[in-house]
Structure formats: C-alpha cells, structure tokens
OpenMM code with the backbone's topology and positions (N, CA, C; nanometers):
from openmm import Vec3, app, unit

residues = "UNK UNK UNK UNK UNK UNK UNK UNK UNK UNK UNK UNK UNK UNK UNK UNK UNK UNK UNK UNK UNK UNK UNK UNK UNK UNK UNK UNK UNK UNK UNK UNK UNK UNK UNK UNK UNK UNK UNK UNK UNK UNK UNK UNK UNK UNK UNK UNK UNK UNK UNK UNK UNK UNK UNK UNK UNK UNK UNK UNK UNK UNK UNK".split()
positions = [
    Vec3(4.7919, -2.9106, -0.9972),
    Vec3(4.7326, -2.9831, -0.8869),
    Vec3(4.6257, -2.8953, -0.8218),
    Vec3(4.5036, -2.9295, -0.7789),
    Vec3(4.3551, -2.8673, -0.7432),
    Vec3(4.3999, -2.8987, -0.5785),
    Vec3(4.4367, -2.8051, -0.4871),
    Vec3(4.3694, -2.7602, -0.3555),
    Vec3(4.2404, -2.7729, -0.2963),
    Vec3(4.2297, -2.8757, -0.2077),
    Vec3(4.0670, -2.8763, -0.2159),
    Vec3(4.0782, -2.8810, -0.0196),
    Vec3(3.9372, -2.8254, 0.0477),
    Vec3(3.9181, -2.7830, 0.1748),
    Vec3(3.7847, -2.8016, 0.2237),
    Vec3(3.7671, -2.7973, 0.3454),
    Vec3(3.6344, -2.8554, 0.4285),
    Vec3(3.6112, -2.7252, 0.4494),
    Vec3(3.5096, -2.6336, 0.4780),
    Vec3(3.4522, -2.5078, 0.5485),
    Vec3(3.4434, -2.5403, 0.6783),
    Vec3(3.4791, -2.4918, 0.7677),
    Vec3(3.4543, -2.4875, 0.9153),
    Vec3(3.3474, -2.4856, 0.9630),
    Vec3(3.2354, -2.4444, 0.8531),
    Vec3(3.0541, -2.4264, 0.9175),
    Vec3(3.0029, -2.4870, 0.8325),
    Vec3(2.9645, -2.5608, 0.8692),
    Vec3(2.8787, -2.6652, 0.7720),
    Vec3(2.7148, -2.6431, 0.7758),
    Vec3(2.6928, -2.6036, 0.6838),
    Vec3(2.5461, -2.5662, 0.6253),
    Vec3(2.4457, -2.6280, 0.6873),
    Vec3(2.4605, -2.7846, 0.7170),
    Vec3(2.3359, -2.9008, 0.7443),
    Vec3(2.3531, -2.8476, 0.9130),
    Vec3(2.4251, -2.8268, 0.9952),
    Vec3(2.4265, -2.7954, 1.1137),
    Vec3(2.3210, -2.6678, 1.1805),
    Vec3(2.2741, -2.7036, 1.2996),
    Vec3(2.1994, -2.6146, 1.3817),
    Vec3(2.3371, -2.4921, 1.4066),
    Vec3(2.2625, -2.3642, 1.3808),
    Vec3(2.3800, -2.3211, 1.4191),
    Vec3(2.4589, -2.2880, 1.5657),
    Vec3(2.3455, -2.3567, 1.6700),
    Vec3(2.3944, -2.3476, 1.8033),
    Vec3(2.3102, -2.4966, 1.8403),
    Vec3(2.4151, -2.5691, 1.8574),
    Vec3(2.4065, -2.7111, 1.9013),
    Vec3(2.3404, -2.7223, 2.0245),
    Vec3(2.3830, -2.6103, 2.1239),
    Vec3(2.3360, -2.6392, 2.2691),
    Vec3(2.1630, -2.5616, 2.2633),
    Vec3(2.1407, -2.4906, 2.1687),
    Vec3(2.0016, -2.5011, 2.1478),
    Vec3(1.8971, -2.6158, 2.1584),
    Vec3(1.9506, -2.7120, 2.1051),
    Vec3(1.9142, -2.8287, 2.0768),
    Vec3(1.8956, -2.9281, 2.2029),
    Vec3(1.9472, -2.8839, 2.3561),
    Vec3(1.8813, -2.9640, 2.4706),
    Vec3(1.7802, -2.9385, 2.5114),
    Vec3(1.6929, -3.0145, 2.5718),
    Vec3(1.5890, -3.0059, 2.6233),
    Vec3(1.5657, -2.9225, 2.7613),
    Vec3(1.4693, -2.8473, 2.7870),
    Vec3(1.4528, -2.7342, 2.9314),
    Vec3(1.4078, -2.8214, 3.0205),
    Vec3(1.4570, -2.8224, 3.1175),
    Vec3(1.4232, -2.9358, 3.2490),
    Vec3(1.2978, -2.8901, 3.2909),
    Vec3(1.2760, -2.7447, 3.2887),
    Vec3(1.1761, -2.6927, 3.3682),
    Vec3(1.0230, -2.6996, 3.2295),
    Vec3(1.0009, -2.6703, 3.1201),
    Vec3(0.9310, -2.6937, 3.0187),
    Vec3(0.9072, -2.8517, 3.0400),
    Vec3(1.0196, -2.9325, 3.0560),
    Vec3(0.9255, -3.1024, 3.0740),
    Vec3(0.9039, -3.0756, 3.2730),
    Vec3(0.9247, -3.0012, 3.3073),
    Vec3(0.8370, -3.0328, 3.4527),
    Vec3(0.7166, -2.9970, 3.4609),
    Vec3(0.7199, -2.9003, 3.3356),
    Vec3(0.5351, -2.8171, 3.3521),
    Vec3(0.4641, -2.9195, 3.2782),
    Vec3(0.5611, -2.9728, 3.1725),
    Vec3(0.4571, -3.0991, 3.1311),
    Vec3(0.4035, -3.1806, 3.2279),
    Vec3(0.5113, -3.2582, 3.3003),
    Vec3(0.4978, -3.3341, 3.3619),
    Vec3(0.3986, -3.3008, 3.4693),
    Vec3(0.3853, -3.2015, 3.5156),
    Vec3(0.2865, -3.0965, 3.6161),
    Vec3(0.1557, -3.1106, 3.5657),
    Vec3(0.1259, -3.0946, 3.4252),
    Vec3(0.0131, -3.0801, 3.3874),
    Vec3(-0.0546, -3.2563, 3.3451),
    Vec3(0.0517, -3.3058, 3.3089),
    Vec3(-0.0033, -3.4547, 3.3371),
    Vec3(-0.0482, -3.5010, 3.4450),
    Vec3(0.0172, -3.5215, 3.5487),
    Vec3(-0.0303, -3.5202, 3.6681),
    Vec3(-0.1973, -3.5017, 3.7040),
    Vec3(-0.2090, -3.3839, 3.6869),
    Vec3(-0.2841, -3.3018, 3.7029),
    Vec3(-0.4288, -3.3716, 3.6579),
    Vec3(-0.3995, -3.4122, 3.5225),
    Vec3(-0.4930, -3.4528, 3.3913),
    Vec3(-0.5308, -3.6198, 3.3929),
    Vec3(-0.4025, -3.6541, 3.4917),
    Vec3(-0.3927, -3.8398, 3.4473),
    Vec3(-0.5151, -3.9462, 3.4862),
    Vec3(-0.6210, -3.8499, 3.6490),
    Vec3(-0.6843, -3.9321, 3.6569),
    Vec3(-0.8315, -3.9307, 3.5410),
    Vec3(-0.8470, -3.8002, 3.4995),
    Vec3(-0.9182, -3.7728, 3.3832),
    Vec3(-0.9376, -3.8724, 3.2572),
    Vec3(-0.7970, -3.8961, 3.2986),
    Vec3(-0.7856, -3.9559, 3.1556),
    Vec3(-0.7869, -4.1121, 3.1622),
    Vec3(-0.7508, -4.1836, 3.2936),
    Vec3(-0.7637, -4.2769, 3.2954),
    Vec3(-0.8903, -4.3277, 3.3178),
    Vec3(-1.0154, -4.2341, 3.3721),
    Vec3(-1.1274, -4.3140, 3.3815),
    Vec3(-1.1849, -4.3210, 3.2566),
    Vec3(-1.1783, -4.2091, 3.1320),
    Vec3(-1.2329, -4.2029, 3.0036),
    Vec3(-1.1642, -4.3459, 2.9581),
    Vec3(-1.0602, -4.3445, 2.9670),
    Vec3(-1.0192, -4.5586, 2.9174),
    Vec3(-1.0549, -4.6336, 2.9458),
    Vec3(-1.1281, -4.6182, 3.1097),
    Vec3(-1.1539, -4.7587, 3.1289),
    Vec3(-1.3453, -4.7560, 3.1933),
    Vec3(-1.3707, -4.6135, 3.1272),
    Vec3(-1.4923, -4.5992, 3.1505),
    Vec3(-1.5628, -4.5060, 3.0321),
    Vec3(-1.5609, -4.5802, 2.9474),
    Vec3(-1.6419, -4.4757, 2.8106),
    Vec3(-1.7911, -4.5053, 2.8193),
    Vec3(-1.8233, -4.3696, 2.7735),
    Vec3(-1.9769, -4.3273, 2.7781),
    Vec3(-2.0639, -4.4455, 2.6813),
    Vec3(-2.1609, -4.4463, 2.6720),
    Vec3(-2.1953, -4.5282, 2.5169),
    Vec3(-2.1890, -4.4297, 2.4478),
    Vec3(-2.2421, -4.3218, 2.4384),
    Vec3(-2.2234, -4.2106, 2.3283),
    Vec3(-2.0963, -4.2785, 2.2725),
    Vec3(-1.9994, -4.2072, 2.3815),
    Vec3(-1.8683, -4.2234, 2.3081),
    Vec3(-1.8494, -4.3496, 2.2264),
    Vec3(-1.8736, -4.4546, 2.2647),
    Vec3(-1.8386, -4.6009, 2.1669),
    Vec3(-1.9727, -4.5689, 2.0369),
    Vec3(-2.0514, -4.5517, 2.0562),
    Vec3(-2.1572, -4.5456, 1.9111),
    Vec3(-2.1162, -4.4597, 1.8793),
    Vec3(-2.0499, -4.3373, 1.9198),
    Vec3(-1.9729, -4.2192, 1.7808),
    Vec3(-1.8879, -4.2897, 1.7048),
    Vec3(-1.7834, -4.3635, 1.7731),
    Vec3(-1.6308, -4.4107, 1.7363),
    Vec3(-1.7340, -4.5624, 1.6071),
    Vec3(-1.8274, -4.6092, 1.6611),
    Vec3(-1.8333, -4.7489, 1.5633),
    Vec3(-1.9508, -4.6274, 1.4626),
    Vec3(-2.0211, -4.5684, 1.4427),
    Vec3(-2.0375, -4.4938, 1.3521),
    Vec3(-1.9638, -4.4310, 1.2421),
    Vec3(-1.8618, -4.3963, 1.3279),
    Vec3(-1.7701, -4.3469, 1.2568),
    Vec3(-1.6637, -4.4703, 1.1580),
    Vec3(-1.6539, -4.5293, 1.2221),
    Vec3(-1.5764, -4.6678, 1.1357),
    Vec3(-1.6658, -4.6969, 1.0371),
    Vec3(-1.7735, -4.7062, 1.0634),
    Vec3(-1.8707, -4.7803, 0.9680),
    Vec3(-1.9011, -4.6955, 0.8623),
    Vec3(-1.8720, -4.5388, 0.8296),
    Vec3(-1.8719, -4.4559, 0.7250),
    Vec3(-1.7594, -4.4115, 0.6740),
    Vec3(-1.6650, -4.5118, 0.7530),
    Vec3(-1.5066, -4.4884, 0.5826),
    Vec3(-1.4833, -4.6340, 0.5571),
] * unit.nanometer
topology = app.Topology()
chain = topology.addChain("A")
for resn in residues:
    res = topology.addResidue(resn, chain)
    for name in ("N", "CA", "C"):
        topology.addAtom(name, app.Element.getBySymbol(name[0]), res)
C-alpha cells in the first residue's frame, strides 16, 4: 500500500500572504496626487487643442 501526503508549503503560494495587502498610505499619495492633477486633466477632456485632435485623426488615418 503507497502512503501518499500534502506538503505544508505549497509552491504556487506568496510566501507571505500579508504581503499581499494594500498600504493605506501609498493609495493616499495616490489619491493626493490625483487630486492635485484632476483639474488638469479634466479641462484637456473637455477642452482639446486642435493640434491635439489633428495629431490623434492623423494618426488614425496612417494605420
């Protein structure tokens, strides 16, 4: 009769699980730097240059 057994450490595993949460303070600096960036970014959406639109349809139109 063959004895057969599980290993206690399983290979596919991180070897420290609690590695694996996320830093509260790393997503606050995100979140900090969004902030920061958001009104930037919202006028480029709802206010593009023409440059910017004749790069982007140039660019479509050569692939």
């Amino acid at each position: 009769m063959t004895k057969t057994s599980t290993s206690k450490q399983n290979v596919n595993l991180p070897q420290n699980m609690f590695q694996l949460t996320t830093d509260n303070e790393s997503d606050a600096e995100i979140d900090l730097f969004y902030d920061q960036i958001k009104n930037k970014l919202d006028g480029l959406v709802k206010n593009p240059q023409d440059e910017t639109i004749n790069r982007i349809l140039t660019y479509s139109r050569n692939k």
